[in-house]
N, CA, C and O atoms as a DFTB+ gen file, in Angstrom:
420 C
 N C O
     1  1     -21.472     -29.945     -72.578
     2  2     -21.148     -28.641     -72.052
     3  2     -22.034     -28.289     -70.858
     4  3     -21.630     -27.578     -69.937
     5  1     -23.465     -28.904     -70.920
     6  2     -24.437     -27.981     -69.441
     7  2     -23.969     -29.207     -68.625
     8  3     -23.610     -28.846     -67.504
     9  1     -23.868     -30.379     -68.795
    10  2     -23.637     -31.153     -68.099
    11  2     -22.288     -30.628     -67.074
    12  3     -22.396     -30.616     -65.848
    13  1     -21.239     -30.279     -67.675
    14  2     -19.789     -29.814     -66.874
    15  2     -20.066     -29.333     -66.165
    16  3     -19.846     -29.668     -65.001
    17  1     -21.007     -27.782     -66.687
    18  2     -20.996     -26.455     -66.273
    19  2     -22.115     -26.940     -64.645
    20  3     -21.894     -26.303     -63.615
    21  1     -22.955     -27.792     -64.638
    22  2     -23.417     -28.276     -63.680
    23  2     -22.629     -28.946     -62.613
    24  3     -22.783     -28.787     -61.402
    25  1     -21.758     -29.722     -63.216
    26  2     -21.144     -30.230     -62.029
    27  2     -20.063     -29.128     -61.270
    28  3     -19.897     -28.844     -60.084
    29  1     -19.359     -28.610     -62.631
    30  2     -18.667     -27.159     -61.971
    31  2     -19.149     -26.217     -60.792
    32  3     -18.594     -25.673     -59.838
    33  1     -20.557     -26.279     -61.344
    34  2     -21.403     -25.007     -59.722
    35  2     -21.786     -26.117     -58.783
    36  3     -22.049     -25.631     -57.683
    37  1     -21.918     -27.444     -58.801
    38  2     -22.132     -28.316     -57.492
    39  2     -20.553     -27.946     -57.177
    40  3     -20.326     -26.952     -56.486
    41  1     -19.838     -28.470     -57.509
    42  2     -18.352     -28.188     -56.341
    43  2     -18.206     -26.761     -55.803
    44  3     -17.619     -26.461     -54.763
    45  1     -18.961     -25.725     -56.842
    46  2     -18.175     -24.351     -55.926
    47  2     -19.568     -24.154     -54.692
    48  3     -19.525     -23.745     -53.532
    49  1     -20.488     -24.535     -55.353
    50  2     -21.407     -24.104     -54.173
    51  2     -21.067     -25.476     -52.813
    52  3     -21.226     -25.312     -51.603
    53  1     -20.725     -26.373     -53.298
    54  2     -20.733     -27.099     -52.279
    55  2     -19.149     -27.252     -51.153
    56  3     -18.824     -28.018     -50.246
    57  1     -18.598     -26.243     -51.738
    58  2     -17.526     -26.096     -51.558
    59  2     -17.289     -24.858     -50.348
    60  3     -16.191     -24.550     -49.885
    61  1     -18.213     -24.431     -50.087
    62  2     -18.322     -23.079     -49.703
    63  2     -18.129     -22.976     -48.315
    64  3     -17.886     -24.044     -47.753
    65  1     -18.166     -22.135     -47.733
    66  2     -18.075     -22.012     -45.800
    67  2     -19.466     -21.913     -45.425
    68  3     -19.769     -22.130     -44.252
    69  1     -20.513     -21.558     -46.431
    70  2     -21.849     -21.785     -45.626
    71  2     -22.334     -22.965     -45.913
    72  3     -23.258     -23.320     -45.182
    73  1     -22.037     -23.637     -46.681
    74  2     -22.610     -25.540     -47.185
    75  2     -21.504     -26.226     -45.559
    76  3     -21.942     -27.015     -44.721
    77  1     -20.207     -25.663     -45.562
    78  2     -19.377     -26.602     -44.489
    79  2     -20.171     -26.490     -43.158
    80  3     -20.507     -27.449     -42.462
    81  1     -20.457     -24.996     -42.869
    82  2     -20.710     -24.459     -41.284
    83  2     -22.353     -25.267     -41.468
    84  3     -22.594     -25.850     -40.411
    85  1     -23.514     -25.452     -42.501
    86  2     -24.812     -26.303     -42.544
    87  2     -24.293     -27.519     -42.157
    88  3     -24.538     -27.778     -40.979
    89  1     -23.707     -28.289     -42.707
    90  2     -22.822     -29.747     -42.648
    91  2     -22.673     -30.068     -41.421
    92  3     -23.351     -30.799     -40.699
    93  1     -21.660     -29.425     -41.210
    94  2     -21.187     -29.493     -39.352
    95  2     -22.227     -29.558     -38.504
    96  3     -22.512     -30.622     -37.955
    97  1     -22.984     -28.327     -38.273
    98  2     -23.522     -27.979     -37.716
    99  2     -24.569     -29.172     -37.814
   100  3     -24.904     -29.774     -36.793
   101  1     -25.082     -29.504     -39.074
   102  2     -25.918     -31.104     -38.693
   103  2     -24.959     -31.916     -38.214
   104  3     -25.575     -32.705     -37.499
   105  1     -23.608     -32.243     -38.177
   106  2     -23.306     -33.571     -37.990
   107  2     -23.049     -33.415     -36.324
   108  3     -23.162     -34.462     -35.687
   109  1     -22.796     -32.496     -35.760
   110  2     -22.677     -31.939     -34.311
   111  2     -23.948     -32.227     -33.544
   112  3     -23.948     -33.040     -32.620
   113  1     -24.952     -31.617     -33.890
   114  2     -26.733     -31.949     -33.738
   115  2     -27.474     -33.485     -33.562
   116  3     -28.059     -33.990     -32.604
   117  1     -27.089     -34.125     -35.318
   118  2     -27.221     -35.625     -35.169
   119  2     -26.237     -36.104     -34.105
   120  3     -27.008     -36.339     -33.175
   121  1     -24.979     -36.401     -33.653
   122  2     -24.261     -36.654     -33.173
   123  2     -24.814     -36.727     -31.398
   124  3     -24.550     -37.534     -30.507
   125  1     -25.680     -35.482     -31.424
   126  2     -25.984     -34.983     -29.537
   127  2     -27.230     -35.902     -29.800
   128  3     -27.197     -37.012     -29.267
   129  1     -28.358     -35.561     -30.583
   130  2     -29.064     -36.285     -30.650
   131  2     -29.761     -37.365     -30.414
   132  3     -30.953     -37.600     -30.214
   133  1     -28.413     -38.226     -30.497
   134  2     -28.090     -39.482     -30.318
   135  2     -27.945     -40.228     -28.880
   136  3     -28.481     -41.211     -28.369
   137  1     -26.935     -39.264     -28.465
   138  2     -26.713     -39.525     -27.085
   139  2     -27.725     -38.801     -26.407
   140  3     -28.049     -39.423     -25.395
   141  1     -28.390     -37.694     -26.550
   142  2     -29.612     -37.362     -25.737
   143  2     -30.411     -38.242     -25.533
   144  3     -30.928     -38.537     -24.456
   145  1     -30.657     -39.002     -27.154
   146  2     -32.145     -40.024     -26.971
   147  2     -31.817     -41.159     -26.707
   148  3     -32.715     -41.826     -26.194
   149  1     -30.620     -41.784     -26.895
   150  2     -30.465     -43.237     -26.369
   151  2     -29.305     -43.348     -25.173
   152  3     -28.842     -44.479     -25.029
   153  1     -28.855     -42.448     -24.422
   154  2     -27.826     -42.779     -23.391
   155  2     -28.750     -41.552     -21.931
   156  3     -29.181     -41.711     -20.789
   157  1     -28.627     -40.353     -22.980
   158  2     -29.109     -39.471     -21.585
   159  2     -30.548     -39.709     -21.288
   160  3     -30.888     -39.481     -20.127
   161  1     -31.118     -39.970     -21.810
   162  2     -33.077     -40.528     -21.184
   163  2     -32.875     -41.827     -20.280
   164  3     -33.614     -42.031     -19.317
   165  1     -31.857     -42.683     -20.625
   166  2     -31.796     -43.900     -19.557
   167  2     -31.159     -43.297     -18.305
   168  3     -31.574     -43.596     -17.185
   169  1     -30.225     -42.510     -18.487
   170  2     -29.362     -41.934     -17.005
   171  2     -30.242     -41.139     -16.167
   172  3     -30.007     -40.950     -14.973
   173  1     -31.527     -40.545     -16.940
   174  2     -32.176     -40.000     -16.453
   175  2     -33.614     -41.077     -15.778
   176  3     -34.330     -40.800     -14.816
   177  1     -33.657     -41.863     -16.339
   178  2     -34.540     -43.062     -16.029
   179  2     -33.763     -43.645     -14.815
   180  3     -34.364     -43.837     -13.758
   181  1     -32.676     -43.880     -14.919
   182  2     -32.182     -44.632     -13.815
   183  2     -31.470     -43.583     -11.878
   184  3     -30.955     -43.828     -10.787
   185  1     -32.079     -42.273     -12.856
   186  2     -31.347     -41.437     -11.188
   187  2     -30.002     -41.066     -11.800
   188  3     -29.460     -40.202     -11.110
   189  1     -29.396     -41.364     -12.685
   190  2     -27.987     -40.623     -12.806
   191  2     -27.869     -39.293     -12.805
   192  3     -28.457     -38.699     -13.710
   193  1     -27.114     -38.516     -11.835
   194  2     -26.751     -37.480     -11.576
   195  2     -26.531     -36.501     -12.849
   196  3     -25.613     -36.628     -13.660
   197  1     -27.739     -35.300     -12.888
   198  2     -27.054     -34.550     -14.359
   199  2     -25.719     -34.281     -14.498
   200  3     -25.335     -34.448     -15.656
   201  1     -24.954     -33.957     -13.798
   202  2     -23.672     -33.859     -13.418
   203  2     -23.105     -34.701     -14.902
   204  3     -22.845     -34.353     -16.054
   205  1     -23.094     -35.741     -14.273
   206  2     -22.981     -36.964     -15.093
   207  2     -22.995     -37.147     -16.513
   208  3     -22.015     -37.376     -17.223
   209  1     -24.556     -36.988     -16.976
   210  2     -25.189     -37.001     -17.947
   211  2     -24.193     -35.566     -18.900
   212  3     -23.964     -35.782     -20.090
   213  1     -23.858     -34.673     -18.487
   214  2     -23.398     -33.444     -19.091
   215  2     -22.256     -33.553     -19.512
   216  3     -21.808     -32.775     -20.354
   217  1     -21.287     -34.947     -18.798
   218  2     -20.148     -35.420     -19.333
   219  2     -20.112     -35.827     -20.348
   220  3     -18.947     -35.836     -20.747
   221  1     -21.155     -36.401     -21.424
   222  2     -21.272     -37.094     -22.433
   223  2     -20.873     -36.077     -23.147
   224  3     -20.008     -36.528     -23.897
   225  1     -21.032     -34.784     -23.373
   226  2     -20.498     -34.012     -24.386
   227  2     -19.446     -33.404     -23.909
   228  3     -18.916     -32.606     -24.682
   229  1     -18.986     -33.531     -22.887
   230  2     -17.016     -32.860     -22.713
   231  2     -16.453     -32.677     -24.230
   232  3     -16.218     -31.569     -24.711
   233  1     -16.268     -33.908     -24.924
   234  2     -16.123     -33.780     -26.522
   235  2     -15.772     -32.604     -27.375
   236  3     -14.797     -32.152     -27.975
   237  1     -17.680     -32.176     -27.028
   238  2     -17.426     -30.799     -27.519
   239  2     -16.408     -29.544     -27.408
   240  3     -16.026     -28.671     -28.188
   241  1     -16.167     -29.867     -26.117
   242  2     -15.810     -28.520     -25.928
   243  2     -15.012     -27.640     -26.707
   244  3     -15.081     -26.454     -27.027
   245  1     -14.055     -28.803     -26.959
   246  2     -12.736     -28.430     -27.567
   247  2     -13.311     -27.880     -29.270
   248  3     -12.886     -26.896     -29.875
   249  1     -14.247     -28.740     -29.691
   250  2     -14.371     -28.591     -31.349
   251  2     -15.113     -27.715     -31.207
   252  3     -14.797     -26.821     -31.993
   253  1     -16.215     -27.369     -30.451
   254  2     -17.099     -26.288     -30.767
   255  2     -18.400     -26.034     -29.358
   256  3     -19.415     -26.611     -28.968
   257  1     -17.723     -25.018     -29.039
   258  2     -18.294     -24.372     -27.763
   259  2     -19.859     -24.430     -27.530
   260  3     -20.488     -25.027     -26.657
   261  1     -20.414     -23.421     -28.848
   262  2     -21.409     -23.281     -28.741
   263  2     -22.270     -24.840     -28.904
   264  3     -23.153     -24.988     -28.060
   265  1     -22.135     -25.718     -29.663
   266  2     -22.651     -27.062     -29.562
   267  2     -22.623     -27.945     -28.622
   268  3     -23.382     -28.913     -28.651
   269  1     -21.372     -27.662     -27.233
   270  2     -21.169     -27.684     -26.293
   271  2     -22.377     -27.298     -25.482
   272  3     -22.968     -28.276     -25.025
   273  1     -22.772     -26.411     -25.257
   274  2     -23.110     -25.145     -24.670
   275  2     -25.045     -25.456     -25.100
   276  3     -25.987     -25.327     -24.317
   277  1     -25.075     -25.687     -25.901
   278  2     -26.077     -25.991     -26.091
   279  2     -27.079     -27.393     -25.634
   280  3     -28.273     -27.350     -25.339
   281  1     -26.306     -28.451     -25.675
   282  2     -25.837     -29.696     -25.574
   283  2     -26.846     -30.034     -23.778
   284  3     -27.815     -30.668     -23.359
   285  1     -25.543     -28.907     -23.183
   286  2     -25.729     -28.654     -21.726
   287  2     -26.732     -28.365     -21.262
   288  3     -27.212     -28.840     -20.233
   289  1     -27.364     -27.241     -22.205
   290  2     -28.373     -26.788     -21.863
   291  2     -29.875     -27.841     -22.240
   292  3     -30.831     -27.998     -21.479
   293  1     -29.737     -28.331     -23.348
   294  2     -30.957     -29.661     -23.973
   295  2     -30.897     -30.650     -22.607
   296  3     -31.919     -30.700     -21.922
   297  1     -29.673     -31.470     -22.179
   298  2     -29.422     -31.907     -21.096
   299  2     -30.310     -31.513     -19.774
   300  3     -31.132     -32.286     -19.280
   301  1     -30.040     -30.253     -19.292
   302  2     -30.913     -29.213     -18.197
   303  2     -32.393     -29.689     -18.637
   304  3     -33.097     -30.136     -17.731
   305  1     -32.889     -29.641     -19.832
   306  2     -34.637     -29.757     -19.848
   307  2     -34.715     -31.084     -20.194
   308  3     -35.584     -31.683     -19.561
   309  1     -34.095     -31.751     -20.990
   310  2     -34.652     -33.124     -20.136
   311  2     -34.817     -33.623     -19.312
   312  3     -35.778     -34.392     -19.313
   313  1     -34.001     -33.502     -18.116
   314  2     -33.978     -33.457     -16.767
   315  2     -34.500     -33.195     -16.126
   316  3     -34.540     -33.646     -14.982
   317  1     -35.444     -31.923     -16.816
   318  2     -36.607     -31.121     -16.157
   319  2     -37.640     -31.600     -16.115
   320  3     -38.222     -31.948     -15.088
   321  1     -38.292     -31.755     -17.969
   322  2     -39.230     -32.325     -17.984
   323  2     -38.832     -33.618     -19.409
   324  3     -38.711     -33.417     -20.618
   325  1     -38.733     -34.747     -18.707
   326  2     -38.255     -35.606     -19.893
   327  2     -39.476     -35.512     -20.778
   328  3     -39.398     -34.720     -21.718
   329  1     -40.642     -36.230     -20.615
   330  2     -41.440     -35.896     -21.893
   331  2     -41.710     -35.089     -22.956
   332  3     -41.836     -35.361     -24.150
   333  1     -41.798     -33.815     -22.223
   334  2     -42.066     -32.824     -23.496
   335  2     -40.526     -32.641     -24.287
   336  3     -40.462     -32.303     -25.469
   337  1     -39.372     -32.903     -23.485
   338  2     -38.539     -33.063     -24.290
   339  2     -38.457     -34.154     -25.483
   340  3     -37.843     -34.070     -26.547
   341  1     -39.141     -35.046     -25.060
   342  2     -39.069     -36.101     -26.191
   343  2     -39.942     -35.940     -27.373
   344  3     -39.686     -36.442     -28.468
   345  1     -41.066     -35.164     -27.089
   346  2     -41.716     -34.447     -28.159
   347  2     -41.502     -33.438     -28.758
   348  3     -42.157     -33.095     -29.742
   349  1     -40.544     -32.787     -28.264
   350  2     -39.714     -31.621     -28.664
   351  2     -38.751     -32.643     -30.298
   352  3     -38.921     -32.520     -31.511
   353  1     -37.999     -33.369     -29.655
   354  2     -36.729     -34.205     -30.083
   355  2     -37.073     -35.063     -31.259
   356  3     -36.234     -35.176     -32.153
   357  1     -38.455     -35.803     -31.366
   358  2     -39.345     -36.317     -32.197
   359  2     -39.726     -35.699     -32.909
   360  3     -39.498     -35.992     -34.083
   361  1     -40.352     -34.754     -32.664
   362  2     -40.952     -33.330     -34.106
   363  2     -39.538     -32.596     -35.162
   364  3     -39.581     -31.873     -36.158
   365  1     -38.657     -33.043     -34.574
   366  2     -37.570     -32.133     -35.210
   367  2     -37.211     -30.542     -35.288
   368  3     -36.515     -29.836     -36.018
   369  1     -37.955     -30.371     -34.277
   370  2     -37.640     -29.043     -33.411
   371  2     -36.190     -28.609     -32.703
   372  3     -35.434     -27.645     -32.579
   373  1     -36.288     -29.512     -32.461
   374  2     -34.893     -29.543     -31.827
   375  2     -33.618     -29.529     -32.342
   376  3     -32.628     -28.885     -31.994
   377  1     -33.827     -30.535     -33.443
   378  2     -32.692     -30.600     -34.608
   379  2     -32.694     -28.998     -35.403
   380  3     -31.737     -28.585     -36.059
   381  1     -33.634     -28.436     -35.239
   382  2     -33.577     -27.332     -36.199
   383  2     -32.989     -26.090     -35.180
   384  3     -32.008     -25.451     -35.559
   385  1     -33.463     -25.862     -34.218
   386  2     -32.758     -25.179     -33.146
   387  2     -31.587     -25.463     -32.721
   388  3     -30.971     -24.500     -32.264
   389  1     -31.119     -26.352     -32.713
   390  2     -29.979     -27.007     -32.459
   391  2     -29.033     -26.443     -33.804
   392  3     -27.884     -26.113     -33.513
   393  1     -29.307     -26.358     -34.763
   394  2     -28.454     -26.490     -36.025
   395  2     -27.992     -24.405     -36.289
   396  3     -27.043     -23.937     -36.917
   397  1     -29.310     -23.513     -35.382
   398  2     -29.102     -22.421     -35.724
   399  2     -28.275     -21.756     -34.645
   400  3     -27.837     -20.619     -34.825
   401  1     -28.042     -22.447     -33.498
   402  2     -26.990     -22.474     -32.396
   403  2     -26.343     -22.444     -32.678
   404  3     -25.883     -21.360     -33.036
   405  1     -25.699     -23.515     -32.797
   406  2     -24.651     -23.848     -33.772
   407  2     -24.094     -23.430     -34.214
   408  3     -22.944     -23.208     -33.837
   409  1     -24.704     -22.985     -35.546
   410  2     -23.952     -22.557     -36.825
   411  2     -24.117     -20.981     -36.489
   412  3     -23.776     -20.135     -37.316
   413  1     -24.543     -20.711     -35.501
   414  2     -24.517     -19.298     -35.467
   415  2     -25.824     -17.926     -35.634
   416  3     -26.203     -16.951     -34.985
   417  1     -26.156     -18.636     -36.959
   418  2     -27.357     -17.659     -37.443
   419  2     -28.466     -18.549     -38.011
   420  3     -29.499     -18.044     -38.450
């Protein structure tokens, strides 16, 4: 019986619009992440036009603006100052700011 009643409240809580909009909102984050640290630091190593570099998330646009929007803007300060961005990106600062963008609140 506690056993059910346990798995019963994992599905409703995990079921919920604030577990989906946490979810997303990481998989949107990891996703930029990715391409920030292994595609946009080389374009930026090599002279590629931010222009450029800001295309990598077009993607977004359509699924979600603000992750978009944000994206663009992480883009802008690496560009600026790549290092402290990478210590930004390494500490997990970023991932956490990134995730409250996002999701809103």
């Amino acid at each position: 019986m506690n056993a059910r009643c346990s798995i019963i409240a994992f599905f409703v809580l995990t079921s919920s619009p604030c577990f989906a909009n946490d979810y997303l909102s990481g998989v949107y984050c990891d996703s930029g992440r990715s391409i920030l640290e292994f595609q946009t630091f080389e374009f930026r190593k090599m002279g590629v036009p931010i222009a450029n570099a800001r295309e990598s998330f077009d993607y977004l646009l359509k699924d979600n603006a603000d992750a978009w929007f944000f994206m663009l803007e992480s883009v802008t300060e690496l560009y600026r100052n790549p290092e402290e961005f990478q210590k930004v990106l390494k500490s997990g600062g970023w991932r956490e700011l990134c995730v409250k963008k996002v999701r809103g609140y």
